[in-house]
C-alpha positions as CSV (number, residue, x, y, z in Angstrom):
1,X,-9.7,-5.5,-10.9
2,X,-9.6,-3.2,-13.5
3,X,-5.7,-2.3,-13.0
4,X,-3.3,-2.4,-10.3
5,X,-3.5,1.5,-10.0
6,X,-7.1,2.5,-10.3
7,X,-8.7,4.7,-7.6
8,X,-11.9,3.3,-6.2
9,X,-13.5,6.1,-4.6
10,X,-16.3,4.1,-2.4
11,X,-15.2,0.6,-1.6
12,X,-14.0,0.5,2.0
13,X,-16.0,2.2,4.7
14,X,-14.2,4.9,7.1
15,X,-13.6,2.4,9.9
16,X,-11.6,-0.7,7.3
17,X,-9.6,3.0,6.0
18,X,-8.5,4.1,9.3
19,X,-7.5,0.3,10.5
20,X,-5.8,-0.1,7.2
21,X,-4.2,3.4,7.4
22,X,-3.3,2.6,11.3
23,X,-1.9,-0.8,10.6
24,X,0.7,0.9,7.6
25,X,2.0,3.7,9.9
26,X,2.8,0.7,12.8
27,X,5.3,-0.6,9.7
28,X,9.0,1.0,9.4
29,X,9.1,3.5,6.8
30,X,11.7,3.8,4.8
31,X,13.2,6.1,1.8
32,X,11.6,5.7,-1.7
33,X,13.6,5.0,-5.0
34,X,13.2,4.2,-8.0
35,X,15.1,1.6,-10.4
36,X,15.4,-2.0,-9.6
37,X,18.2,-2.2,-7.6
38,X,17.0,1.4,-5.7
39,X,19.7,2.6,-7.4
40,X,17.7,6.2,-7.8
41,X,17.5,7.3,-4.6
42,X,17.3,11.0,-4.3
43,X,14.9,11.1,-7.6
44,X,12.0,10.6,-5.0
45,X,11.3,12.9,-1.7
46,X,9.2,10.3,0.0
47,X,8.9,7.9,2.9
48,X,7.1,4.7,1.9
49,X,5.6,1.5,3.6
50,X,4.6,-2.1,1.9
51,X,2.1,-4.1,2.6
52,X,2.6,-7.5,0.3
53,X,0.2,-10.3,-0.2
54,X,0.1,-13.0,2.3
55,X,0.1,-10.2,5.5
56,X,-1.1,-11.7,8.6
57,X,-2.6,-7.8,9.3
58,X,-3.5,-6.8,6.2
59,X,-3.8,-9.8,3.4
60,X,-7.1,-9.3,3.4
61,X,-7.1,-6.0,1.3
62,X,-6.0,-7.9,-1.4
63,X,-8.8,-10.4,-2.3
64,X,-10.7,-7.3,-1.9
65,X,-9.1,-5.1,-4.6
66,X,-8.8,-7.3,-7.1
67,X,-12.6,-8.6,-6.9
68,X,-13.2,-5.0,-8.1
């Protein structure tokens, strides 16, 4: 993988972006911060949703990305 925020515009085909994209919406969202204890809430306007390593949905995204 190049970086952990590079933009890849051609890697995953429509149908793995709109079951990865359906998958994330199913999740709770939740308000986004920054800091490491959120402690700067209010500096973002944003709803967010993880997906970490290991994810019984989704952990195969991962081993994809970072063979990039």
């Amino acid at each position: 993988m190049k970086g952990e925020w590079c933009y890849f515009k051609s890697h995953f085909n429509k149908t793995q972006c709109d079951d990865i994209v359906e998958a994330i919406l199913r999740r709770p969202a939740r308000e986004g911060a920054t800091g490491i204890n959120n402690d700067g809430v209010g500096y973002r306007k944003s709803q967010i949703r993880f997906v970490n390593a290991g994810d019984p949905e989704l952990g195969w995204v991962f081993p994809e990305l970072w063979s990039l």
